[in-house]
N, C-alpha and C positions, 0 to 999 in steps of 0.2 A: 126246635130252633125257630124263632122269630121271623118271619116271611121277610123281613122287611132288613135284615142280619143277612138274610140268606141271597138276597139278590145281592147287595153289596160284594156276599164271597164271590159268587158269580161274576160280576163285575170285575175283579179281583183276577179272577181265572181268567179271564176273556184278554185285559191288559197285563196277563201275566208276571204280577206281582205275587204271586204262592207257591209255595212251597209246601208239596204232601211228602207223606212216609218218612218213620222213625228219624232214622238215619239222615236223612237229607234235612229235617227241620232241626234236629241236633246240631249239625253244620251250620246250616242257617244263625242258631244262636250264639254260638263259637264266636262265627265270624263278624257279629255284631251285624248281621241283615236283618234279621226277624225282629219285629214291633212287637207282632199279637201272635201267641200261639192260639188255635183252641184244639181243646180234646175230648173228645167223643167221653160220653160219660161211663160206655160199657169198655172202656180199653182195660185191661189186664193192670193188675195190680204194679207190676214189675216195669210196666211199659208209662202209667203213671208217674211213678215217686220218681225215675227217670226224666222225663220231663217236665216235671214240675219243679226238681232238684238246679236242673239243667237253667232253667228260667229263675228262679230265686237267685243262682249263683249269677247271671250274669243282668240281672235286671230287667225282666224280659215279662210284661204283663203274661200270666195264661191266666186262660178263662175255660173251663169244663162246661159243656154245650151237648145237648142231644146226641144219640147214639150214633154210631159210625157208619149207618144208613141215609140218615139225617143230611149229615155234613157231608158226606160223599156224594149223595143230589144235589147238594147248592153248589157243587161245583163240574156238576155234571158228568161223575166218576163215579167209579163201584165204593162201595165201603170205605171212607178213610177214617182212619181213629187220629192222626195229630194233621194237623194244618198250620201251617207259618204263611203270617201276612209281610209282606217286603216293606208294603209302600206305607209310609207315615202317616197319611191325612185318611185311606183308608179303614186302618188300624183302628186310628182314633173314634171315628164315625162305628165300624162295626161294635166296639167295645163300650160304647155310650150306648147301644141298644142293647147290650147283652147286658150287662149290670145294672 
């Protein structure tokens, strides 16, 4: 991940715009919260097409990013394989450095 990606999720965490684990970023998308997924690029096949399915159906950029080591440090957490960004102008900003 991008040092410069990764402070931003940080940032992110700290104003409490995220959203980790499956399930809750699944919701997140449902409920038209989630901007930016990203997902850990060692997540399980099943956990994938899942979330990525989940984001195509409701319009929801993901972006596949470093392993679930990776992205669980930028936000100052153990392992997370899905991450959902709330806030809009963050979103924006993190995904302009990821792609």
């Amino acid at each position: 991940m991008i040092p410069k990606a990764a402070q931003l999720l940080g940032l992110a965490m700290r104003a409490r715009k995220i959203v980790t684990g499956e399930e809750l970023v699944i919701t997140a998308i449902r409920n038209g919260q989630a901007r930016l997924v990203l997902l850990a690029s060692d997540a399980s096949d099943n956990t994938a097409k899942k979330v990525k399915d989940k984001c195509s159906y409701y319009g929801v950029s993901c972006v596949t990013t470093g392993d679930r080591h990776s992205l669980g440090h930028a936000i100052g957490k153990d392992g997370r394989v899905t991450v959902a960004v709330t806030d809009g102008k963050l979103a924006e900003s993190i995904q302009r450095l990821l792609t």
